[in-house]
DOLO-488471 format. One line per 4 residues: number of its first residue (from 1); their letters; for each residue x, y, z of N, C-alpha, C. Coordinates in Angstrom, 2 decimals, padded with zeros to 5 digits. Example, Ala and Ser with C-alpha at 12.3 -4.5 7.8 and 13.67 -1.06 7.14 Angstrom:
residues 2
1 = as = 013.19:-005.69:007.80:012.30:-004.50:007.80:013.20:-003.30:007.80 | 012.85:-002.25:007.08:013.67:-001.06:007.14:012.90:000.03:007.87;
***
This chain:
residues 291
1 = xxxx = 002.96:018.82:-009.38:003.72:017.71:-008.83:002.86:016.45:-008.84 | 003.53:015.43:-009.07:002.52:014.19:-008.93:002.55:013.53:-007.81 | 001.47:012.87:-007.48:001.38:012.11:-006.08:001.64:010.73:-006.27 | 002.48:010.80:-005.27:002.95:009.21:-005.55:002.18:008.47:-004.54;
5 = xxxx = 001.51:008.95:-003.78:000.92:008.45:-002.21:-000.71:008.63:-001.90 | -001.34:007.80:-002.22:-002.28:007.52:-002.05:-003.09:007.06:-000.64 | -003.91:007.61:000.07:-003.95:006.95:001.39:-005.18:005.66:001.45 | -005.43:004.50:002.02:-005.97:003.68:001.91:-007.25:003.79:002.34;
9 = xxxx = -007.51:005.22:002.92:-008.69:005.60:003.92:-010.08:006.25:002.73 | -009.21:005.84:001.39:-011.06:006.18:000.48:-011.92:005.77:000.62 | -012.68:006.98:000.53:-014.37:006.13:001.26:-015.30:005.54:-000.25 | -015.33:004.49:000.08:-015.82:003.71:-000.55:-017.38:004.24:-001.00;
13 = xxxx = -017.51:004.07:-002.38:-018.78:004.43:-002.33:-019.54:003.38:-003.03 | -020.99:003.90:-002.55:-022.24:002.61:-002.64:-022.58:001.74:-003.48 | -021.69:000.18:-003.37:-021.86:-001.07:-004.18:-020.48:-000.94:-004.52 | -019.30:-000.09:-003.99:-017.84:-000.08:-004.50:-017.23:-000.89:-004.10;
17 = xxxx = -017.23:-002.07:-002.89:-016.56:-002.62:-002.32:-015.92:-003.14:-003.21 | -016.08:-003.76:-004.12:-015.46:-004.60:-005.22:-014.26:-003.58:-006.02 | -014.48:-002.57:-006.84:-013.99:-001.50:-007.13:-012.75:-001.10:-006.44 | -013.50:-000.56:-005.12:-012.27:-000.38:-004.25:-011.24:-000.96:-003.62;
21 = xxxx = -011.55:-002.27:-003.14:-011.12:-003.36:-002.81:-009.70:-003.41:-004.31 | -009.82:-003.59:-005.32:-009.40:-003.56:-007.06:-008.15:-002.40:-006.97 | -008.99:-001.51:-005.82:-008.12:000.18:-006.39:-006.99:000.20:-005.38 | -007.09:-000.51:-004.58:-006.39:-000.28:-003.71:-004.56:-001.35:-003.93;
25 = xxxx = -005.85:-002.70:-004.56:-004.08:-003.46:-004.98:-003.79:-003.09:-006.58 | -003.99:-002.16:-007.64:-003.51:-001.96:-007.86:-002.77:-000.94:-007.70 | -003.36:000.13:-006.56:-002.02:001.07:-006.30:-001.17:000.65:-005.59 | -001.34:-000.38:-005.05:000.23:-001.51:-004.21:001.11:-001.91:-005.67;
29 = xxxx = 000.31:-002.35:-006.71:001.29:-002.31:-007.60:001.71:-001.60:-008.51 | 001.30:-000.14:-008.21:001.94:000.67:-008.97:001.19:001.43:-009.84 | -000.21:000.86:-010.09:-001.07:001.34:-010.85:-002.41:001.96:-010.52 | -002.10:003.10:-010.90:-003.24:004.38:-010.20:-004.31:004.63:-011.10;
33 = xxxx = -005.23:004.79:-010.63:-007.19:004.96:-010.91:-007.46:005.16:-009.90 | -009.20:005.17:-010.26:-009.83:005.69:-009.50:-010.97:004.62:-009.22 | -012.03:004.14:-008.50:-012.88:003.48:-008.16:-013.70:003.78:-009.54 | -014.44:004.79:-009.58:-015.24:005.36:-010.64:-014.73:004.62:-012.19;
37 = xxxx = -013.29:005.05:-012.46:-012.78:004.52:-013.55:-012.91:002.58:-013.92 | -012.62:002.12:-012.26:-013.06:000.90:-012.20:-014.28:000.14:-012.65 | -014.87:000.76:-011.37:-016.34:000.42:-012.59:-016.75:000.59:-013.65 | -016.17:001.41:-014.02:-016.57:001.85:-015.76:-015.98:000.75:-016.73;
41 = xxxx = -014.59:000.32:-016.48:-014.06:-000.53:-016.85:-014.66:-002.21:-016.58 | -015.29:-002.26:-015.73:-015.66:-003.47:-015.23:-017.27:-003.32:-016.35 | -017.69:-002.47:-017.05:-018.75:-002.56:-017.37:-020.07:-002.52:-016.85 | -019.82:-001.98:-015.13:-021.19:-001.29:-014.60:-021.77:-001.02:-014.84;
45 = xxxx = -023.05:-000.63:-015.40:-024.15:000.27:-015.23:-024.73:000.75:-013.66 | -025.06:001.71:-013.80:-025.10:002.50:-012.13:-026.21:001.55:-011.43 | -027.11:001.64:-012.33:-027.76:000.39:-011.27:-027.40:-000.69:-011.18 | -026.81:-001.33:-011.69:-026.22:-002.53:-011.08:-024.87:-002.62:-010.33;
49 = xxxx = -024.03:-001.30:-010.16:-023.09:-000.92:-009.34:-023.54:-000.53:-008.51 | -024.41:-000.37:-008.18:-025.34:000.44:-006.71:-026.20:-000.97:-005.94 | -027.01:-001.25:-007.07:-027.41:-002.31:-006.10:-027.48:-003.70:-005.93 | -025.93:-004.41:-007.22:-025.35:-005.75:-007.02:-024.14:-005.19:-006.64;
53 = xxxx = -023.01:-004.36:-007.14:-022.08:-004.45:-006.77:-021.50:-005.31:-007.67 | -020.18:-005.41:-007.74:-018.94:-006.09:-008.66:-018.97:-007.71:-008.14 | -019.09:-008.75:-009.31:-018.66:-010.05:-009.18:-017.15:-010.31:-009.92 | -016.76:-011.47:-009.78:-015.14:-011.52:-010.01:-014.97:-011.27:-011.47;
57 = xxxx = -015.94:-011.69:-012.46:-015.73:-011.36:-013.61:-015.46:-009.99:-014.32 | -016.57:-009.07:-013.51:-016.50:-007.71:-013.79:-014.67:-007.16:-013.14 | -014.31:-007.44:-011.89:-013.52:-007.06:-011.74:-012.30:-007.42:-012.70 | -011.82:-008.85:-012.86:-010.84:-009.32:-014.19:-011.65:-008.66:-015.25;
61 = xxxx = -012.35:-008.10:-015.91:-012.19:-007.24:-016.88:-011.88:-005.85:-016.61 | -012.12:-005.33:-015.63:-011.38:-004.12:-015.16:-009.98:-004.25:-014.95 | -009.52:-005.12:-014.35:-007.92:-005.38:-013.97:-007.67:-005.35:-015.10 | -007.82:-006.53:-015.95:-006.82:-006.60:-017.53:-006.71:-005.32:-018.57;
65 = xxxx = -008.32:-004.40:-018.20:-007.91:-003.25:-018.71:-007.00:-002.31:-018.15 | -006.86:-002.40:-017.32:-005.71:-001.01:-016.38:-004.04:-001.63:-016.14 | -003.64:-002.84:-016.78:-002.38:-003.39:-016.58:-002.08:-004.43:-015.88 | -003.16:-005.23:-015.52:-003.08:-006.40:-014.49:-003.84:-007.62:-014.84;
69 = xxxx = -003.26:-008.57:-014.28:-003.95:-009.56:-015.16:-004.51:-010.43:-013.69 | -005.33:-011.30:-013.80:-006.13:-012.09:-012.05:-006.30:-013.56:-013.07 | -006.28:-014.67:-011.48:-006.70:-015.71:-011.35:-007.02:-016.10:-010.33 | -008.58:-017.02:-010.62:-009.47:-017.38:-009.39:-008.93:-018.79:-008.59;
73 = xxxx = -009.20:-018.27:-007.01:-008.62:-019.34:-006.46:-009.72:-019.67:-005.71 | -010.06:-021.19:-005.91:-011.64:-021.45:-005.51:-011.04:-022.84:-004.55 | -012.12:-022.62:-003.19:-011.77:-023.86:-002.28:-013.36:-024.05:-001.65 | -014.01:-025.50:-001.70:-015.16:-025.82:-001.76:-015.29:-026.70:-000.08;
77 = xxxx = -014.37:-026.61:000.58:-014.48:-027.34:001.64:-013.02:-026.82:002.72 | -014.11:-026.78:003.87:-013.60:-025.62:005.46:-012.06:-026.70:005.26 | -011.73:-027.79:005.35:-010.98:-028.34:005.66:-009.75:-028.42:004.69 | -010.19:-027.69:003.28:-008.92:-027.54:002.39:-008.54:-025.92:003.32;
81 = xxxx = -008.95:-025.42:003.97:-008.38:-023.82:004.55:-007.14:-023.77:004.32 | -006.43:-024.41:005.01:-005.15:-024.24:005.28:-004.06:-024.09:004.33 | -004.49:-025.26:002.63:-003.99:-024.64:002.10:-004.25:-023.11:001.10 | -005.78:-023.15:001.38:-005.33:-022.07:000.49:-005.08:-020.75:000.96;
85 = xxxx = -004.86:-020.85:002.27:-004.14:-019.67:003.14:-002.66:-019.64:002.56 | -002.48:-021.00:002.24:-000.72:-020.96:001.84:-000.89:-020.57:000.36 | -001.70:-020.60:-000.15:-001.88:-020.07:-001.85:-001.23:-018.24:-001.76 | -002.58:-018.23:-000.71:-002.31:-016.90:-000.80:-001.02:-016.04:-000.24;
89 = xxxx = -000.69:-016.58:000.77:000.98:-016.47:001.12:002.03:-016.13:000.29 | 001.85:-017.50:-000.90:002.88:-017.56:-001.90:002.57:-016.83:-002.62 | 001.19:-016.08:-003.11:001.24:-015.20:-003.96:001.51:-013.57:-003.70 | 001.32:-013.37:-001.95:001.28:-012.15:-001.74:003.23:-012.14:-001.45;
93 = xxxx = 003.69:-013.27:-001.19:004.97:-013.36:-001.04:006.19:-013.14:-002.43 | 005.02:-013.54:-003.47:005.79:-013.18:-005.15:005.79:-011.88:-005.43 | 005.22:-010.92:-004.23:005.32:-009.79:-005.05:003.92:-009.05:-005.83 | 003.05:-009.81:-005.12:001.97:-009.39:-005.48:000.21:-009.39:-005.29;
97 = xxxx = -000.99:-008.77:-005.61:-001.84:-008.70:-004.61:-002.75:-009.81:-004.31 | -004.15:-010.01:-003.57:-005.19:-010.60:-003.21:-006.48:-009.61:-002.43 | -007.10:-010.24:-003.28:-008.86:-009.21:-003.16:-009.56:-010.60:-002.59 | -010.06:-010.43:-001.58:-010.91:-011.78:-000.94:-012.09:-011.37:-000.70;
101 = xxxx = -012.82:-012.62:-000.84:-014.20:-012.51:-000.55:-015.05:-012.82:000.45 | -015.66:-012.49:001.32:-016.04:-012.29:002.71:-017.23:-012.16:003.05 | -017.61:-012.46:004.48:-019.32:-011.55:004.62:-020.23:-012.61:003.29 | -019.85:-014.10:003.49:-020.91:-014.99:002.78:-021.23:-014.57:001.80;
105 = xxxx = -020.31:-014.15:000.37:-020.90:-013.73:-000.78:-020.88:-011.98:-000.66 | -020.67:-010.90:000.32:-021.40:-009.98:000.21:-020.16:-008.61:000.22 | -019.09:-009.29:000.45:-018.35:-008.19:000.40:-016.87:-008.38:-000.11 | -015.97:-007.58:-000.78:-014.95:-007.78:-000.78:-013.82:-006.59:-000.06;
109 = xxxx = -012.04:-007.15:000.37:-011.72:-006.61:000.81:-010.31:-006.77:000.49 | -008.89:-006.07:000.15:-007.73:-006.56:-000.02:-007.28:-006.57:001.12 | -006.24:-007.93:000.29:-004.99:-008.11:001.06:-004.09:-007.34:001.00 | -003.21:-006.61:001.60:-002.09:-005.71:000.32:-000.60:-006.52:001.32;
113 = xxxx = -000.66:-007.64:001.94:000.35:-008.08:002.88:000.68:-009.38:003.46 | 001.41:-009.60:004.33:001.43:-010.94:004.90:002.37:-010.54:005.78 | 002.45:-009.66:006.74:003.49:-008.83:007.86:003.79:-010.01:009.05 | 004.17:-009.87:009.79:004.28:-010.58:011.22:003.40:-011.50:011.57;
117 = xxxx = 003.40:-012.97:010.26:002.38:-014.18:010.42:000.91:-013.35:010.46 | 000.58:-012.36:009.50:-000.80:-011.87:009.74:-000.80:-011.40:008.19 | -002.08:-011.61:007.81:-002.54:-010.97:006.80:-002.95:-009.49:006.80 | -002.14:-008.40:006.03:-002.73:-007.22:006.22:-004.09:-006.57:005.51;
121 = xxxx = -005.12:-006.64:005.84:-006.40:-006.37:005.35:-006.90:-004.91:005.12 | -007.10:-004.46:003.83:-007.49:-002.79:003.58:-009.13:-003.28:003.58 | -009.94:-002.81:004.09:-011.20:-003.48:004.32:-011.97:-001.49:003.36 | -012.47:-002.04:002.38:-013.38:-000.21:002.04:-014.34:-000.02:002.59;
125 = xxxx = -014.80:-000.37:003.34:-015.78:000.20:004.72:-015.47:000.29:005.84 | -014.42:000.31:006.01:-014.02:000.92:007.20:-013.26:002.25:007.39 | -013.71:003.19:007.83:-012.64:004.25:008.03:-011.46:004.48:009.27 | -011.51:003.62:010.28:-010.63:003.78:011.21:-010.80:002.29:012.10;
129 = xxxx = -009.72:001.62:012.19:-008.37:001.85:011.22:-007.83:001.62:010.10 | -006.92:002.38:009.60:-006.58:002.04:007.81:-006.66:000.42:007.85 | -005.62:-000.07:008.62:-005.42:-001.59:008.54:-005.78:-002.35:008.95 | -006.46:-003.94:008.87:-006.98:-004.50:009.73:-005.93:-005.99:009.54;
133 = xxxx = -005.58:-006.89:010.65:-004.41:-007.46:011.02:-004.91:-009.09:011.02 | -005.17:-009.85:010.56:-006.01:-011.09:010.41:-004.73:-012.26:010.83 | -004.98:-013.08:011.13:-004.32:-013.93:011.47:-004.70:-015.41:010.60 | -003.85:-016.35:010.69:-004.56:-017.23:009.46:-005.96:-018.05:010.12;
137 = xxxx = -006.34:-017.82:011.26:-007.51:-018.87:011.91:-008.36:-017.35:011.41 | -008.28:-016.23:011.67:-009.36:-015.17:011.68:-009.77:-015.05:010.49 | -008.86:-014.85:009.32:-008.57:-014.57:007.95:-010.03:-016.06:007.72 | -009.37:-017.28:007.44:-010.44:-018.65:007.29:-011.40:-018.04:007.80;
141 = xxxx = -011.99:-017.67:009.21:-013.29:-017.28:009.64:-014.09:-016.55:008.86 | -013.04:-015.46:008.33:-014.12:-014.38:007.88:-014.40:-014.58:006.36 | -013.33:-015.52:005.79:-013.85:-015.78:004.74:-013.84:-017.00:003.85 | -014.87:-017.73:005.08:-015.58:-018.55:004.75:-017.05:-018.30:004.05;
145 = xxxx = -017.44:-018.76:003.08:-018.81:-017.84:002.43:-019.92:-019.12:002.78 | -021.24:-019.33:003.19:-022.27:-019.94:003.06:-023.42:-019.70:002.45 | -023.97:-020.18:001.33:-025.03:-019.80:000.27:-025.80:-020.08:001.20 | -026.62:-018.84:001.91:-027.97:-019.11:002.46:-029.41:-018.97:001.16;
149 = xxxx = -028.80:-018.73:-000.26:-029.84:-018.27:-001.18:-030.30:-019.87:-001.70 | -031.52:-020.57:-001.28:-032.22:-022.08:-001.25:-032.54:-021.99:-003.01 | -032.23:-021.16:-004.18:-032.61:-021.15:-005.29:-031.33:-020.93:-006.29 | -030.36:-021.09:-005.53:-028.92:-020.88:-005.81:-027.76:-021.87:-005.90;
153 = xxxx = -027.25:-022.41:-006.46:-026.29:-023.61:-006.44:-025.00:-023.55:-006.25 | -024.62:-021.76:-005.97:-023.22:-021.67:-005.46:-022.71:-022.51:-004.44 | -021.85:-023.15:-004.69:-021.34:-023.75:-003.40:-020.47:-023.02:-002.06 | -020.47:-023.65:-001.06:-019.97:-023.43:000.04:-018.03:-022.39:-000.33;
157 = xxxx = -017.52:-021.67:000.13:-016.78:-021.65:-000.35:-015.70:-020.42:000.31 | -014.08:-020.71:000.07:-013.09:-019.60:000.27:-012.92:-019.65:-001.27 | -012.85:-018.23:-001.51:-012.89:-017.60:-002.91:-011.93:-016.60:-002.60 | -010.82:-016.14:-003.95:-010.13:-014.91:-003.68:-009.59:-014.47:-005.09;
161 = xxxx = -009.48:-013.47:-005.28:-009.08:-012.90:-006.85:-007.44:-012.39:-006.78 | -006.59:-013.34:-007.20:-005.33:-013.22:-007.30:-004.88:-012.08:-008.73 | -003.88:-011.24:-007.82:-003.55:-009.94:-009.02:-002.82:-009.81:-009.14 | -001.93:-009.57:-010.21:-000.32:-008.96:-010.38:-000.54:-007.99:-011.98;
165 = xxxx = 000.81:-007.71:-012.07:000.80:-006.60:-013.20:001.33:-007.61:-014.32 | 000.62:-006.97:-015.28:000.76:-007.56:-016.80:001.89:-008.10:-017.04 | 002.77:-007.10:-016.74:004.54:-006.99:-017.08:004.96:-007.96:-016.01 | 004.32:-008.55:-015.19:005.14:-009.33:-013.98:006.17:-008.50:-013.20;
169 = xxxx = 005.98:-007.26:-013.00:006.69:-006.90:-011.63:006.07:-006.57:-010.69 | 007.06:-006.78:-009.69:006.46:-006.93:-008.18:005.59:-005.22:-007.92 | 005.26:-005.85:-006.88:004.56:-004.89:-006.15:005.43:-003.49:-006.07 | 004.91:-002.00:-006.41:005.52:-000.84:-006.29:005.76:-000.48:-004.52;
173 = xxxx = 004.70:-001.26:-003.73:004.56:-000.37:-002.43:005.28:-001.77:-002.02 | 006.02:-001.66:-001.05:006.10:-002.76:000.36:005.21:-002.73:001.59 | 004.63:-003.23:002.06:004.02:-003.00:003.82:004.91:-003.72:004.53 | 005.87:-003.31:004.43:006.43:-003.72:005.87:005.97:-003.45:007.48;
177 = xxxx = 006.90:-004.17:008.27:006.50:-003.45:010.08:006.61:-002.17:009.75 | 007.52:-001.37:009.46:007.33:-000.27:009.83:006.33:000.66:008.81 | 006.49:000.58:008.08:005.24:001.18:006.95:004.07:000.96:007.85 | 003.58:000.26:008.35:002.11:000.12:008.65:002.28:000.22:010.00;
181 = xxxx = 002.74:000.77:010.98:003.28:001.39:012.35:003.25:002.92:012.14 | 003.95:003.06:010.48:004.11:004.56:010.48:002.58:005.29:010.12 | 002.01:004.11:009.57:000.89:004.44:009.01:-000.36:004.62:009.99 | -000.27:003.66:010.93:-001.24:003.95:012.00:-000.95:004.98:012.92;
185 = xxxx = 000.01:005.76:012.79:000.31:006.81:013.82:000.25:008.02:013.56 | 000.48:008.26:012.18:000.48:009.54:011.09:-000.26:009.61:010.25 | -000.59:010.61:010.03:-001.93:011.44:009.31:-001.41:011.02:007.52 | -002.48:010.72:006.96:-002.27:010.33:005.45:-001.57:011.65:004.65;
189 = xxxx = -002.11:012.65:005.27:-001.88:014.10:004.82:-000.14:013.82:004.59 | 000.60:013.73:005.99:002.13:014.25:006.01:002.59:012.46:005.47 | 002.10:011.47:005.69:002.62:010.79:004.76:002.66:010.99:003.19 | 001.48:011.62:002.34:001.51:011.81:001.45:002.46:013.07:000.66;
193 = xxxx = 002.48:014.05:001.88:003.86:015.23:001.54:005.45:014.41:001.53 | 005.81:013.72:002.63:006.79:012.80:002.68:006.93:012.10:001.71 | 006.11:011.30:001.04:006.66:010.39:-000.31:006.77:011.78:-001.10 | 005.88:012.40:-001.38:006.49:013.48:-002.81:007.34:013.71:-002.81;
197 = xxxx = 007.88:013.96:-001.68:009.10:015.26:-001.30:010.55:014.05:-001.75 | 010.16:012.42:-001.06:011.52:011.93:-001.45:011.64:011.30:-003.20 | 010.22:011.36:-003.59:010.50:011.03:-005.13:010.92:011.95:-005.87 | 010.51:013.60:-005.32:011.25:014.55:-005.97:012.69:014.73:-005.41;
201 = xxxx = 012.94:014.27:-004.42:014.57:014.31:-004.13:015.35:013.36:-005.00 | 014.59:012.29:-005.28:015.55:011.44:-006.02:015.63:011.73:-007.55 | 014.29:012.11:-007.75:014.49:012.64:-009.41:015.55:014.13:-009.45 | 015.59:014.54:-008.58:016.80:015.54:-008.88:017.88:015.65:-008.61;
205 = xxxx = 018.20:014.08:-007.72:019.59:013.59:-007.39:020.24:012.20:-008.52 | 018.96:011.71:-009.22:019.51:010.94:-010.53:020.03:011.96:-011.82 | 021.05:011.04:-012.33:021.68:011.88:-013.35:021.50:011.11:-014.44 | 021.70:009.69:-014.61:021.36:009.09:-016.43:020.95:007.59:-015.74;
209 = xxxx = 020.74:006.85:-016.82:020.33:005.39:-016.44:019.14:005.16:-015.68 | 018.72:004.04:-015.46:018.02:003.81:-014.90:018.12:004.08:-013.61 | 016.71:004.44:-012.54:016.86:004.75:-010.96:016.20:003.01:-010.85 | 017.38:002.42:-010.48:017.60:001.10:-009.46:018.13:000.79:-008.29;
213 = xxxx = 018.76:002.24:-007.77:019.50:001.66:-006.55:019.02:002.29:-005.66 | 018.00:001.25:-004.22:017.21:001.91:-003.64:017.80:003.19:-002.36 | 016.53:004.07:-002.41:016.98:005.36:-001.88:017.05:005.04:-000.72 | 016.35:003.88:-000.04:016.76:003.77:001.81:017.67:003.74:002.26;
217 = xxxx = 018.69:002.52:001.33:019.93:001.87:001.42:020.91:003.43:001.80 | 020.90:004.12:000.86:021.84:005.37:000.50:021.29:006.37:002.35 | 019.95:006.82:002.48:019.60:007.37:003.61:019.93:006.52:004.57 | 020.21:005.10:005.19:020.47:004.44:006.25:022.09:004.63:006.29;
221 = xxxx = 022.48:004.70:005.16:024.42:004.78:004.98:024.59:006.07:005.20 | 023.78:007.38:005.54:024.44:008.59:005.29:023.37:009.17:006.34 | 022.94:008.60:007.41:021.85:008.87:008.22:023.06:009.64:009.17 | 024.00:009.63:009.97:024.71:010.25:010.94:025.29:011.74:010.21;
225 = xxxx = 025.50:011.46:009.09:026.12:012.78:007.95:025.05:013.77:008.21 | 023.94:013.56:007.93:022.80:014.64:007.52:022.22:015.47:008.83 | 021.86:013.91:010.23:021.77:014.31:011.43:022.98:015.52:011.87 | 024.29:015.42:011.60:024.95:016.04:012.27:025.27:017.34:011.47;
229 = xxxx = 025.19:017.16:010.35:024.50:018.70:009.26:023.03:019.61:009.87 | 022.21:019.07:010.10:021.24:019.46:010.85:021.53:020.27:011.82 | 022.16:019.54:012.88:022.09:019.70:014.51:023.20:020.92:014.41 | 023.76:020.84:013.31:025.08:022.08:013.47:024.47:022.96:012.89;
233 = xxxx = 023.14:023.02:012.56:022.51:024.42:011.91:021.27:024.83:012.76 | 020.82:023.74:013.41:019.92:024.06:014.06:019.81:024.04:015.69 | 020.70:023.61:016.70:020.92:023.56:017.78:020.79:024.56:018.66 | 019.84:025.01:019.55:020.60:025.94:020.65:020.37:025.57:021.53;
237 = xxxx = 020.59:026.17:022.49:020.29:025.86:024.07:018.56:025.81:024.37 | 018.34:026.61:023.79:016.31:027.04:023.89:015.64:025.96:023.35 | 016.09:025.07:022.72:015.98:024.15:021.21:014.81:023.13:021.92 | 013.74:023.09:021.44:012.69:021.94:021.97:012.86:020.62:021.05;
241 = xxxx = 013.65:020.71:020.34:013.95:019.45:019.65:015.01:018.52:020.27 | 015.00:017.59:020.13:016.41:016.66:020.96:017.02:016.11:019.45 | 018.24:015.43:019.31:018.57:014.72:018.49:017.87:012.73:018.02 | 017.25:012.66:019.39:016.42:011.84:019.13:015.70:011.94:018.27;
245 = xxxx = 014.74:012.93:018.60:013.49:013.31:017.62:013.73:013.49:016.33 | 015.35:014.33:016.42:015.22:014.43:014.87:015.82:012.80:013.81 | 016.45:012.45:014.70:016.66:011.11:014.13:015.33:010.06:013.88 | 014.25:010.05:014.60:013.52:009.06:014.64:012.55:010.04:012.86;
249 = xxxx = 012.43:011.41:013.39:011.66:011.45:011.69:012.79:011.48:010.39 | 013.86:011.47:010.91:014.57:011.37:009.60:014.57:009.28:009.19 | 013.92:008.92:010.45:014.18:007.28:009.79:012.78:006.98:009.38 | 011.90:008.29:009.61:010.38:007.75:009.09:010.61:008.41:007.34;
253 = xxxx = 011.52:009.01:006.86:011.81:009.07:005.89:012.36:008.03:005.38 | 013.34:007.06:006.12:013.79:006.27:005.35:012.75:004.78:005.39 | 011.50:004.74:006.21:010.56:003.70:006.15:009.84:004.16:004.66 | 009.17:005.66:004.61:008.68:005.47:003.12:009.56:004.95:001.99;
257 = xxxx = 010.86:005.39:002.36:011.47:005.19:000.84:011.70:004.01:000.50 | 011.71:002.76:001.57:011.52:002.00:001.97:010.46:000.99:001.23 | 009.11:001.19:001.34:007.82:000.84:001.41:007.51:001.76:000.21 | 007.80:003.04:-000.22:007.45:003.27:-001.54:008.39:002.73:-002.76;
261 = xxxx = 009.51:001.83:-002.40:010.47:001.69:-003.50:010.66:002.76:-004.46 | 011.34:003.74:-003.84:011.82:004.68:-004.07:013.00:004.62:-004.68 | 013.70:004.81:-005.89:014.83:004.44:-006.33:015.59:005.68:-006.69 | 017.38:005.40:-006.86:017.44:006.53:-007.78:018.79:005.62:-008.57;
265 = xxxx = 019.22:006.88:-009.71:020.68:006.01:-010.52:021.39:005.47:-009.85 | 022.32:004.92:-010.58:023.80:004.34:-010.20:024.64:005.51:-009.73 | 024.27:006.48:-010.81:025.29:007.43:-010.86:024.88:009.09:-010.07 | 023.70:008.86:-008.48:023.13:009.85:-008.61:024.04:010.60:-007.32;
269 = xxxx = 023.62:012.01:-007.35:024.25:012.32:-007.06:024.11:012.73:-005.62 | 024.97:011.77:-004.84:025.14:011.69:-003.42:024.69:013.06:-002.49 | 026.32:013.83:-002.84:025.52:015.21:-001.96:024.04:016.38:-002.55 | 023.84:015.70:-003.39:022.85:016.81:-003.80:021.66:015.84:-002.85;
273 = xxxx = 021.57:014.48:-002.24:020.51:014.09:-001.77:021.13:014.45:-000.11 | 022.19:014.39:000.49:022.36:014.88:001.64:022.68:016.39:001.99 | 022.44:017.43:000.68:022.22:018.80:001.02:020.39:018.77:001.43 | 019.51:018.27:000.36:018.09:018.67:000.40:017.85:018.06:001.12;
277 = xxxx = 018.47:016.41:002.01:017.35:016.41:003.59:017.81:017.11:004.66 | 019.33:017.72:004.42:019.39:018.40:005.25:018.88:019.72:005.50 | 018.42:020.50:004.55:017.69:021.52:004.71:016.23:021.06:004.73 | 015.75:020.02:004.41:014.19:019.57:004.32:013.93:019.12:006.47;
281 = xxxx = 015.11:018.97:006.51:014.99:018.58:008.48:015.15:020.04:009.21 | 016.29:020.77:008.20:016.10:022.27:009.28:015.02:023.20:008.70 | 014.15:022.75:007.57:013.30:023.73:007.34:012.13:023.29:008.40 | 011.67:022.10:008.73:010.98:021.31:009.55:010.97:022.08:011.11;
285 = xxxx = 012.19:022.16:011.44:012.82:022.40:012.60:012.64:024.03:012.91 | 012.85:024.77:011.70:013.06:026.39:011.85:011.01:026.60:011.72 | 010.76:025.86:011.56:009.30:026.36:010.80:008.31:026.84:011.98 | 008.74:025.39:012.95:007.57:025.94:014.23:008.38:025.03:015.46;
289 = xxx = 009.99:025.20:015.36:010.08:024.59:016.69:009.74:023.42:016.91 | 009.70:022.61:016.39:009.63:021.17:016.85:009.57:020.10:015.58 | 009.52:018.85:015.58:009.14:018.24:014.77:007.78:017.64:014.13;
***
C-alpha cells in the first residue's frame, strides 16, 4: 500500500536543516523524497552537508530536480518587514510553499501555512511540537538575520526561498484549523493509517475519469447516513461509545480528506464509499470497545 501521509516529526539529521526544511514543502505539495535524496540532489558532499549545511542555491538545484521550481525573496532593511510578510502571504495563499531563513544566517525552517493570521512553522529541530504558530511581529523577529562575520559582506537581511511545483498546481496538503488541531492531538501513527485507509476508499469507490470531486464534500453530505448505519450495528445498552464520539472521529475523517485533498470521480460510486466507512467505524468500535 502506499503512504500518502507523511508525519512532519522527521528527525532531522546533522547539517539537514536545509534539506529538511525542502522535504517537508515539497510533501505539502505533493512531492515525496527523502532528506538524504535532497542532498544528493543539491550536490552535497558529506562534509560539507555535515558541517556547512545547505545554502539557497544548493537547495533550488535540488527543488528543480524533484518537480519544483523557487524564487529568492530578499529584503535588506527591518523596515521593508511588513511587506515582505505580505510577499509571503500571497505566495503561501497561491497555493504554495516558503522555506525561511532564521537564527542570523544559521538555520532554516518551513512555512507550510498562513492559518488564523499566523504563520504555520515546521521547524526540523524540533521534535515536540509538530507545529510552531508565528505571528507576523514573531515571524519578522525570528527572521531577521545579522552578519556578525566582520570579513563578510552579506548584508543585513529577511531572506526566504519561495516554492511551488513545476506544473503550477497548488499545494496537495491543506493546513487548515482543523488539520493542525487534529494534528496536535493525534499520534502521526493513526493519522497516517487514516489517510491510507481514505485514499484507498476512494480509489475503490472511483469508477472512470478523473478523481476531482472532493471526498469531504461527499462525507459531510452523507455524515448522518453512515452514523446511523453504524449505531444500528453497533449499539447496546453496555456500549462505552456514545454517538458523539462516534461522530466527532467520523469528522476527523472528514478533516484529513479535507487537508489531504483527497478526491474521487464524477461518477464514483456513492454506496460503495458509505458501506466501507461504515464498517471501517464498526470495525473500530467492535475491535476494543471504544473509539
Amino acid at each position: 500500500m502506499t503512504t500518502f501521509f507523511s508525519p512532519f516529526t522527521t528527525q532531522q539529521k546533522k547539517g539537514h536543516c536545509g534539506p529538511c526544511s525542502l522535504l517537508y514543502s515539497l510533501f505539502m505539495l505533493g512531492i515525496e523524497t527523502t532528506q538524504t535524496k535532497i542532498a544528493n540532489k543539491a550536490g552535497l558532499s558529506a562534509w560539507r552537508r555535515y558541517i556547512h549545511g545547505a545554502d539557497e542555491s544548493d537547495l533550488a538545484r535540488a527543488a528543480q530536480q524533484l518537480g519544483a521550481r523557487v524564487r529568492f525573496e530578499l529584503v535588506t532593511t527591518k523596515e521593508s518587514g511588513p511587506a515582505f510578510a505580505r510577499k509571503l502571504r500571497a505566495h503561501l495563499g497561491s497555493g504554495h510553499q516558503v522555506i525561511l531563513l532564521v537564527g542570523n544566517f544559521s538555520h532554516w525552517v518551513s512555512v507550510i501555512g498562513y492559518v488564523n493570521e499566523r504563520f504555520v512553522i515546521v521547524d526540523p529541530g524540533d521534535r515536540d511540537p509538530v507545529f510552531n504558530f508565528w505571528s507576523e511581529r514573531k515571524m519578522l523577529r525570528n527572521a531577521w538575520n545579522e552578519n556578525e562575520d566582520e570579513n563578510s559582506d552579506e548584508p543585513n537581511q529577511y531572506f526566504a526561498i519561495l516554492v511551488q511545483r513545476s506544473d503550477d498546481k497548488k499545494c496537495k496538503w491543506k493546513p487548515t484549523a482543523a488539520f493542525l488541531s487534529l494534528c496536535a492531538r493525534g499520534a502521526a501513527e493513526t493519522l497516517t493509517t487514516m489517510t491510507n485507509v481514505l485514499e484507498q476508499l476512494a480509489a475503490r469507490a472511483s469508477l472512470r475519469g478523473e478523481r476531482e470531486v472532493p471526498l469531504y464534500k461527499l462525507l459531510q453530505h452523507n455524515e448522518e447516513t453512515v452514523l446511523d448505519n453504524v449505531w444500528l450495528w453497533t449499539y447496546t445498552d453496555s456500549s462505552s461509545v456514545s454517538k458523539a464520539d462516534l461522530r466527532r472521529h467520523f469528522q476527523d475523517y472528514t478533516v484529513i480528506a479535507e487537508a489531504a485533498h483527497i478526491c474521487v470521480s464524477r461518477d464514483a460510486n456513492l454506496v460503495s464509499i458509505v458501506a466501507q466507512l461504515t464498517t471501517l467505524l464498526c470495525a473500530f468500535i467492535w475491535a476494543d470497545g471504544n473509539l
